[in-house]
LUMNUNU-344851 format. One line per field, with one value per residue (C-alpha): residue number from 0; residue in three letters; x, y, z. Coordinates in steps of 0.25 Angstrom, whole numbers. Each point is the difference from the previous one (the first is absolute). Example, Ala and Ser with C-alpha at 12.3 -4.5 7.8 and 13.67 -1.06 7.14 Angstrom:
<drenkes>
pos	0, 1
code	Ala, Ser
xx	49, 6
yy	-18, 14
zz	31, -2
</drenkes>
This chain:
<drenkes>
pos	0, 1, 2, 3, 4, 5, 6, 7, 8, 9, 10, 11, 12, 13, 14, 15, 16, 17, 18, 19, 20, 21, 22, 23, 24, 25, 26, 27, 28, 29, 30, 31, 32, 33, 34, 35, 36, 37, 38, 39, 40, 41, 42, 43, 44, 45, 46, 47, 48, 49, 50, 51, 52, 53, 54, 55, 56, 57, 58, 59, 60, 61, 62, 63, 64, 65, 66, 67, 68, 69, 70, 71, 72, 73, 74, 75, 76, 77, 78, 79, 80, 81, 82, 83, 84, 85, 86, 87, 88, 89, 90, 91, 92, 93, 94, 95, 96, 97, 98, 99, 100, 101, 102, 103, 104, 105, 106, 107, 108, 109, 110, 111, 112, 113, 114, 115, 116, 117, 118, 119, 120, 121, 122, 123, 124, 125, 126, 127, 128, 129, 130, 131, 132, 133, 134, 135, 136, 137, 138, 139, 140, 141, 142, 143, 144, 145, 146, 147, 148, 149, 150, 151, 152, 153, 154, 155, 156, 157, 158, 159, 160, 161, 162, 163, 164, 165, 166, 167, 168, 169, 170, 171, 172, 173, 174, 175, 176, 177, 178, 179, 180, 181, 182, 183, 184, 185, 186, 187, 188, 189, 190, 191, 192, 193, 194, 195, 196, 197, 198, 199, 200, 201, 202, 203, 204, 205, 206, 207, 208, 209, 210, 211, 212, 213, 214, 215, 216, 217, 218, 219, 220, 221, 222, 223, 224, 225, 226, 227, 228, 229, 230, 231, 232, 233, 234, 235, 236, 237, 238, 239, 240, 241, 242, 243, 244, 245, 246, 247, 248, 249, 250, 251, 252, 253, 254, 255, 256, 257, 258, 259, 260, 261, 262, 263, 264, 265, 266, 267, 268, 269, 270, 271, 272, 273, 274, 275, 276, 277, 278, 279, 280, 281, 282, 283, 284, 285, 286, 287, 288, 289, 290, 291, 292, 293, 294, 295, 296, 297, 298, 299, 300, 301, 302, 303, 304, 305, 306, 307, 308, 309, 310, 311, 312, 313, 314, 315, 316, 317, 318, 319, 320, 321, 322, 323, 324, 325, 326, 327, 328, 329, 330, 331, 332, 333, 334, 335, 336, 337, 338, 339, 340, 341, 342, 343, 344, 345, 346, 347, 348, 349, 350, 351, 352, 353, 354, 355, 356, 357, 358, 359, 360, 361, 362, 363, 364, 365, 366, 367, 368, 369, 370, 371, 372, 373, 374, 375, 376, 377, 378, 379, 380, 381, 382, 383, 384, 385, 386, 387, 388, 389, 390, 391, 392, 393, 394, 395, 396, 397, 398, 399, 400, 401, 402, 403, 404, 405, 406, 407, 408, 409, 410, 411, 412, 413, 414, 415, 416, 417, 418, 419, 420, 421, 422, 423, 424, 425, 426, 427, 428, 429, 430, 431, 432, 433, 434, 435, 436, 437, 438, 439, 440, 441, 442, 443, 444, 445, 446, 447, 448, 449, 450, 451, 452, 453
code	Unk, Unk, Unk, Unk, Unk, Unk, Unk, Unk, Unk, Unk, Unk, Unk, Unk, Unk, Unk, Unk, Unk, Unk, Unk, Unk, Unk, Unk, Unk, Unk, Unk, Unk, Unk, Unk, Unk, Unk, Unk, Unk, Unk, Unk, Unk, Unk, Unk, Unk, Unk, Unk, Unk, Unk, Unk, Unk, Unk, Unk, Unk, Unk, Unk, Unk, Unk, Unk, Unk, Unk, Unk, Unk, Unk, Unk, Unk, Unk, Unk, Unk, Unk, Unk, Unk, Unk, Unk, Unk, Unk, Unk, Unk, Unk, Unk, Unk, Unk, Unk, Unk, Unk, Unk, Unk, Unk, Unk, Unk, Unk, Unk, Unk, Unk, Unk, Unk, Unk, Unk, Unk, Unk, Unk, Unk, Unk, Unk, Unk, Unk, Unk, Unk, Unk, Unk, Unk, Unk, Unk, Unk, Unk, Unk, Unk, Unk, Unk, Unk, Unk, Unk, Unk, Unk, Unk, Unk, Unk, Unk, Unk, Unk, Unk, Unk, Unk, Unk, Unk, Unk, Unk, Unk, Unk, Unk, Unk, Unk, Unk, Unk, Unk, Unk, Unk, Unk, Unk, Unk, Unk, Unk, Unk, Unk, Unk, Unk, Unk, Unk, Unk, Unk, Unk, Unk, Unk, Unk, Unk, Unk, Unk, Unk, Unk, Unk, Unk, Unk, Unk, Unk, Unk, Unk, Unk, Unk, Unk, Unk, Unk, Unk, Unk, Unk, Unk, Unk, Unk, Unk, Unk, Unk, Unk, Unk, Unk, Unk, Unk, Unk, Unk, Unk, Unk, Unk, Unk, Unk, Unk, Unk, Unk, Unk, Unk, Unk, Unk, Unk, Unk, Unk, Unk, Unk, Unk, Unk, Unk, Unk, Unk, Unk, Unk, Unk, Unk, Unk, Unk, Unk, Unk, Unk, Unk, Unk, Unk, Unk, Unk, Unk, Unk, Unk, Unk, Unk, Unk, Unk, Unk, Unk, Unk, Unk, Unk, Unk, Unk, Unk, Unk, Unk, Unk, Unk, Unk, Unk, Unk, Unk, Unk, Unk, Unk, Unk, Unk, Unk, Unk, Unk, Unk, Unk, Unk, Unk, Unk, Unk, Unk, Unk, Unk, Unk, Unk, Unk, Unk, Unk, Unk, Unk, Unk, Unk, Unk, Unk, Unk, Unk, Unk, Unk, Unk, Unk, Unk, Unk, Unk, Unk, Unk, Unk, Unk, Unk, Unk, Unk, Unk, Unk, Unk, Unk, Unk, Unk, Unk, Unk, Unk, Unk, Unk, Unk, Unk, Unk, Unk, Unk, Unk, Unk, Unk, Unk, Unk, Unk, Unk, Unk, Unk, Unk, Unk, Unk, Unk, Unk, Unk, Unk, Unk, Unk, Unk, Unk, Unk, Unk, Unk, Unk, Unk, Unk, Unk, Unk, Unk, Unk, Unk, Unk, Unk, Unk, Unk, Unk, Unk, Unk, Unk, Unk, Unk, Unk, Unk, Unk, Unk, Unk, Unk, Unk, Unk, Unk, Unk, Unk, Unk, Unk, Unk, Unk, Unk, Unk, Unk, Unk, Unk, Unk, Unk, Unk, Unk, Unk, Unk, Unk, Unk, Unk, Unk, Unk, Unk, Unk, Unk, Unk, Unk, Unk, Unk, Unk, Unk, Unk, Unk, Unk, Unk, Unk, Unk, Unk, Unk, Unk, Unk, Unk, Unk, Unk, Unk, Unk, Unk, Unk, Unk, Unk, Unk, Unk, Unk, Unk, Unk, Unk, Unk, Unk, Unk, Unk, Unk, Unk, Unk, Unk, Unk, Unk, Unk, Unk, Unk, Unk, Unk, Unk, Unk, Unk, Unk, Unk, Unk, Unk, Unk, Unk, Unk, Unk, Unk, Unk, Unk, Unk, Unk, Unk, Unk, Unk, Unk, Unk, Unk, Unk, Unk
xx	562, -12, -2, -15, -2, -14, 1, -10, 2, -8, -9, -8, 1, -6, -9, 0, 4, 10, 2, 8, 10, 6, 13, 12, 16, 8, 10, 15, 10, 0, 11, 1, 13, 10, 12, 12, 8, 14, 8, -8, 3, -15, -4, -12, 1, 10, 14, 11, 9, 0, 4, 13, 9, 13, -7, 3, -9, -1, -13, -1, 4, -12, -4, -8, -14, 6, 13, -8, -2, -14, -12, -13, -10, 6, 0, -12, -4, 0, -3, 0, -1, -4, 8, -4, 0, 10, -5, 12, -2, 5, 4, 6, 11, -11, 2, 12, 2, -1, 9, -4, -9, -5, -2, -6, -8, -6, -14, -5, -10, -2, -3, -4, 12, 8, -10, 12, 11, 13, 7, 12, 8, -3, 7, 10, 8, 12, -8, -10, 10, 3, -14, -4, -14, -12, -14, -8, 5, -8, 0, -3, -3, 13, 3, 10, -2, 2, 4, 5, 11, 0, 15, -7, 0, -13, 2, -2, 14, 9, -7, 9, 2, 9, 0, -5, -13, -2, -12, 5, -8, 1, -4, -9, -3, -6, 9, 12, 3, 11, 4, -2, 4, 2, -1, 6, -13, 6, 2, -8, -13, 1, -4, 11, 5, -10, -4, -9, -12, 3, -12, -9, 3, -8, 5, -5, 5, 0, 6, 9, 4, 11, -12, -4, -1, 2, -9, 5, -9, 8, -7, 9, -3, -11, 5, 3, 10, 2, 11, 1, 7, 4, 7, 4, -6, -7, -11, -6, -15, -4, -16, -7, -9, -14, -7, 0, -12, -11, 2, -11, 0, 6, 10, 13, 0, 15, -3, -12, 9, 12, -10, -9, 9, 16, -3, -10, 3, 14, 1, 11, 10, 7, -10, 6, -4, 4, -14, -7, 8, -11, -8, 11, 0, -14, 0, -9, 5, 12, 3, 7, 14, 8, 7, 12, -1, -13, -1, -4, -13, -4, -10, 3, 15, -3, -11, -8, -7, -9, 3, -5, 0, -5, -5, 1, -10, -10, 6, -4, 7, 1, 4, 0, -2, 12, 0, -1, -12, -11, 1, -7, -2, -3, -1, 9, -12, -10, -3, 10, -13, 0, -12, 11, 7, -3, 5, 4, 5, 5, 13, -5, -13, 11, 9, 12, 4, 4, 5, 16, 0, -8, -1, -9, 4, -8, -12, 6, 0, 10, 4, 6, -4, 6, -4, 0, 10, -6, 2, 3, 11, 6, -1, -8, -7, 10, -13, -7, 0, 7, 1, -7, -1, -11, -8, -12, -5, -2, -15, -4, 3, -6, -12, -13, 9, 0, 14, -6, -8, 7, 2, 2, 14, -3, 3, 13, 4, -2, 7, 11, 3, 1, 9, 9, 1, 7, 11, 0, 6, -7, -14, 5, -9, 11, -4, 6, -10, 7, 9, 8, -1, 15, -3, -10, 9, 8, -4, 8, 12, 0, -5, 13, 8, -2, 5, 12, 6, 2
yy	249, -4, 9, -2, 0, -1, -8, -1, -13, -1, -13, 2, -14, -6, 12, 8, 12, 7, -4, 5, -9, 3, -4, 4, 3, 1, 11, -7, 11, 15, 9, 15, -3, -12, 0, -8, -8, -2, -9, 8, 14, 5, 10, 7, 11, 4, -3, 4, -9, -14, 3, -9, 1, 9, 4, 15, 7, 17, 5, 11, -9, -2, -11, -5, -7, -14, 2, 0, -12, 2, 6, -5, 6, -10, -12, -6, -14, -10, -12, -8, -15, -3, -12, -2, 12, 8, 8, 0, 14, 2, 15, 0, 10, 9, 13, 6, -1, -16, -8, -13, -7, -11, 2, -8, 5, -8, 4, -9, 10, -9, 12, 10, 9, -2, 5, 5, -8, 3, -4, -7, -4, -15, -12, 9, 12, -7, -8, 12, 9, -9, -1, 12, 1, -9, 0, -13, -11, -13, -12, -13, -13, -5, 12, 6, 16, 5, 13, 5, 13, 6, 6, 12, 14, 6, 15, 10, 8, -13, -9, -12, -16, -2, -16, -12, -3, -12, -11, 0, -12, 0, -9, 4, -4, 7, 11, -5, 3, -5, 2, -12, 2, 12, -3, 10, 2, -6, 14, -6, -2, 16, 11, 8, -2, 9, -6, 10, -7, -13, 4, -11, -16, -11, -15, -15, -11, -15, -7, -3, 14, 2, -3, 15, 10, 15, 9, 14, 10, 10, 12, 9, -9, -9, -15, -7, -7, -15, -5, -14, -4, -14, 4, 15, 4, 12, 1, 12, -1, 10, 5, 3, 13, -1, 7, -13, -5, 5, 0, 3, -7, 10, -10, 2, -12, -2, -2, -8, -9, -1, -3, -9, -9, 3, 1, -9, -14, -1, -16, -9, -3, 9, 9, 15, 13, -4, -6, 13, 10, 4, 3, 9, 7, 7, 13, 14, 12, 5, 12, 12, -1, 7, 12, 3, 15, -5, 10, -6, 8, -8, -11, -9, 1, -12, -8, -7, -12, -11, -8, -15, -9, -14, -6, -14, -3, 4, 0, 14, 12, 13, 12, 13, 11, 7, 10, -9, 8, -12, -12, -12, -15, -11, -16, -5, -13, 8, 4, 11, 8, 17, -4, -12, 14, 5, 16, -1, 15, 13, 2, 14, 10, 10, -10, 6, -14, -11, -14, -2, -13, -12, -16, -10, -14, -9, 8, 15, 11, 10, 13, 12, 14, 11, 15, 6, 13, 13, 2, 15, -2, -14, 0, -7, 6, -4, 2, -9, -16, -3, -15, -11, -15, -6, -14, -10, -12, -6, -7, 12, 8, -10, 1, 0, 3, -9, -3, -7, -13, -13, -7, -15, 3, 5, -15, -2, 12, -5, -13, 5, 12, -11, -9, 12, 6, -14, 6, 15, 7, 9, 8, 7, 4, -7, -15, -12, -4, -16, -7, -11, -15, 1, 15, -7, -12, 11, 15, 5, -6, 7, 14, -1, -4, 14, 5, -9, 8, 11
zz	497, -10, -11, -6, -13, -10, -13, -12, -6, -14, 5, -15, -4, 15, 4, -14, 11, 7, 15, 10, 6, 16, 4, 8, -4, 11, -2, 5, -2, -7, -2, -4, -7, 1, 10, 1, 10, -7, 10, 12, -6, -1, -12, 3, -10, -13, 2, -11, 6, 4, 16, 1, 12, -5, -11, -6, -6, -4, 4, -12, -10, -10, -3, -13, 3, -6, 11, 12, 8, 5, -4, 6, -9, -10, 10, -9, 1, -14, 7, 12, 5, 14, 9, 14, 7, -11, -12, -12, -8, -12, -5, -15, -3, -8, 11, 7, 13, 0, 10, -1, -12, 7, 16, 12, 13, 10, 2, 11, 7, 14, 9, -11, 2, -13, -10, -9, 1, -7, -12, 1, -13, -5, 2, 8, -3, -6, -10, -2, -6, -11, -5, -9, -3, 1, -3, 3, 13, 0, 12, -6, 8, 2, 8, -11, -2, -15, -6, -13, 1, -12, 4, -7, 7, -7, 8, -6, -2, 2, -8, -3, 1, 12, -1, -7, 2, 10, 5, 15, 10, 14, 10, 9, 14, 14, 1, -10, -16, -5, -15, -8, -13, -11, -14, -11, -10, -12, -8, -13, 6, 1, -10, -3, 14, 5, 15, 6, -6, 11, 9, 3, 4, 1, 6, -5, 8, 1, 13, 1, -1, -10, -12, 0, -10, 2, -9, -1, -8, -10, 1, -10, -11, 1, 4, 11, 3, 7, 7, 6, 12, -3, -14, 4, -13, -5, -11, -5, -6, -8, 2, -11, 0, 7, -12, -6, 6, 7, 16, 10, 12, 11, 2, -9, -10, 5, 14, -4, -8, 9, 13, -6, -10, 5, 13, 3, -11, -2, 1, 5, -3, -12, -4, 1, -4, -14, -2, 5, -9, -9, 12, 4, -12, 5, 7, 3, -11, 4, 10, -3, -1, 12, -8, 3, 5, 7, 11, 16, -2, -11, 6, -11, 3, 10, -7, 7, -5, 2, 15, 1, 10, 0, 15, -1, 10, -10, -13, 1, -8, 5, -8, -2, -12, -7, 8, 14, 5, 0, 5, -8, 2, -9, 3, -7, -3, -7, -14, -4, -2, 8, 7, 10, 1, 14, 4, 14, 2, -5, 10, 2, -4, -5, -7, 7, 5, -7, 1, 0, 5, 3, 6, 4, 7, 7, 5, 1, -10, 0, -7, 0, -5, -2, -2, -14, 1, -2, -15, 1, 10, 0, 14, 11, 13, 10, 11, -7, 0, -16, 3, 6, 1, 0, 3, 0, 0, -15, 6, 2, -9, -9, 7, -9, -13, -12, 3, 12, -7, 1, -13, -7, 3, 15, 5, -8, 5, 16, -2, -9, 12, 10, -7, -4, 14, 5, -9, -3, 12, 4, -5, -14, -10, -10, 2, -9, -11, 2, 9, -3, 6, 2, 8, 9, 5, 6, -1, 11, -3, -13, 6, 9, -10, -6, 13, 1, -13, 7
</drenkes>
């Protein structure tokens, strides 16, 4: 099913007028609200129990929002990664009613009768249970998936830290995740203990594969925080305060710095995160602290924020506004000047969608909206489509933007996609910025070496 949608793309700089630009998203799956398939026990509506064989439960016993086991209004997507043909969800402890914080479904849609396939609990449900809540999940290009559980339960009426918080990585292969590792976060990289700021990750790698730096933004007080793999240490770096300096680019100056220098230059062999800290240190103003008592009608109670996704292809960035309801683009090659910035879409007319979740690899463009809840009620309309997932090709959407001009940098980029692609196993937007001789003379013996751990 192809959904059509109009775009106005601000052309002002080439045409000194407003154009309209055509082109297609094809609509993949939509859901009213999220079910589950525990161990082939479908959930297709509340449950106050998990169903267990010789299990007792008393049906007029009354149950507190926070001791029910499912609610699906409160099934609401934070982010997703896309693998194949399965789609990982993550939904963080922030509601009742929450089985599972990080889920998988396949959505492989071949004869178009699985338009809303069920969630199932993420990497099974053994290892599920013992992962309290999470908020981003990223894939990088050696196949590894990372999280961060903050062990913190941030419902309202049982608020509490459960566990430790932990970086968990797991392989990843076609229809296989196995646990890797799980790092304890060293304690005094946090502030005050506090975890429930652990919301957004961002992975830097060099082959071979164990030279990779974990970035893991603390939302609750200002800093993020670095761990590396090789030494199983953690750094906390402290952002100063955007007021320092005037920022007008639409692009936050931390995700200009971390893209275009972090990302994109760290050199071989030793260079780390160390040399980059200051850049770190650089952030937008800081969002309003989650209250304690924050009520689940609060639309701040969640916060939102910018999402970003670099395609590699193109060294194209796409990103949204805070409130995730526009979808911008910028090359990554060009001045940092507003008029490079190209507005590819409002996610809806009404603003009563957003963006929970995106990803480009390769050629394709992904992302998942979800419907903003009726503030007067807290509910959704259950007749309604609530969530959908959505794609398109990256050449296309480009089409006729600034976003689309190749640069000095254009031919770099071609030849430095077809050397990394000898290596990187599969089509992830998280691509080594350097790979050693010593990687080269054998890359798969090293991959697999990973593998043989287990």
């Amino acid at each position: 099913m192809f959904i059509k949608i109009y775009f106005l793309i601000n052309s002002i700089v080439l045409f000194n007028q407003i154009y309209c630009v055509y082109f297609q998203f094809e609509r993949e799956n939509h859901w009213n609200l999220f079910g589950y398939d525990i161990d082939g026990v479908k959930y297709t509506s509340d449950s106050d129990y998990e169903q267990k064989v010789g299990a007792i439960h008393f049906e007029n016993e009354a149950l507190k929002d926070h001791e029910k086991f499912l609610i699906q209004k409160n099934l609401v997507p934070y982010g997703t990664v896309y693998f194949f043909y399965d789609q990982i969800v993550t939904i963080p402890r922030t509601r009742p009613g929450i089985p599972f914080t990080v889920n998988i479904m396949n959505t492989l849609n071949h004869r178009k009768n699985n338009y809303s396939p069920l969630l199932s609990p993420f990497p099974n449900t053994q290892e599920a249970k013992n992962i309290v809540s999470v908020y981003d999940i990223v894939i990088d290009g050696c196949r590894r998936l990372w999280m961060v559980d903050t062990g913190f339960n941030d419902v309202p009426g049982d608020r509490r830290q459960i566990q430790a918080p932990t970086v968990t990585i797991l392989l990843v292969s076609i229809n296989k995740y196995v646990v890797y590792q799980k790092i304890r976060i060293d304690p005094e990289v946090l502030r005050n203990g506090v975890t429930s700021g652990l919301r957004t990750i961002a992975i830097d790698y060099i082959l071979p594969c164990s030279e990779t730096f974990m970035y893991i933004n603390d939302d609750s007080s200002n800093a993020v925080i670095v761990f590396s793999l090789r030494n199983k240490s953690f750094q906390r770096i402290v952002r100063s305060n955007a007021n320092d300096e005037a920022w007008s680019f639409p692009v936050p100056k931390s995700i200009v710095n971390y893209m275009t220098n972090v990302v994109r230059y760290r050199q071989p062999p030793n260079e780390t995160f160390i040399q980059y800290s200051d850049l770190l240190k650089t952030t937008i103003a800081d969002r309003e602290k989650l209250r304690s008592d924050a009520e689940l009608s609060e639309p701040k109670a969640n916060p939102r924020g910018v999402l970003y996704e670099r395609n590699v292809d193109s060294n194209v960035l796409f990103f949204t506004n805070e409130e995730r309801t526009l979808l911008f683009c910028w090359n990554a090659d060009t001045p940092m000047v507003e008029e490079n910035v190209a507005l590819l879409t409002d996610i809806s007319s009404n603003n009563d969608f957003y963006i929970s979740g995106m990803e480009t690899s390769g050629y394709v463009f992904k992302f998942l909206v979800n419907r903003i809840r009726n503030i007067d009620n807290n509910i959704y309309n259950e007749q309604a489509i609530n969530f959908a997932n959505y794609k398109v090709l990256v050449l296309e959407m480009l089409q006729n933007t600034t976003c689309s001009a190749r640069t000095e940098c254009s031919n770099f980029l071609d030849q430095w996609n077809k050397e990394s692609s000898n290596y990187v196993m599969s089509d992830i937007k998280y691509y080594a910025k350097y790979i050693t001789d010593e990687f080269k003379s054998d890359w798969k013996r090293d991959v697999e070496a990973i593998w043989a751990q287990l």
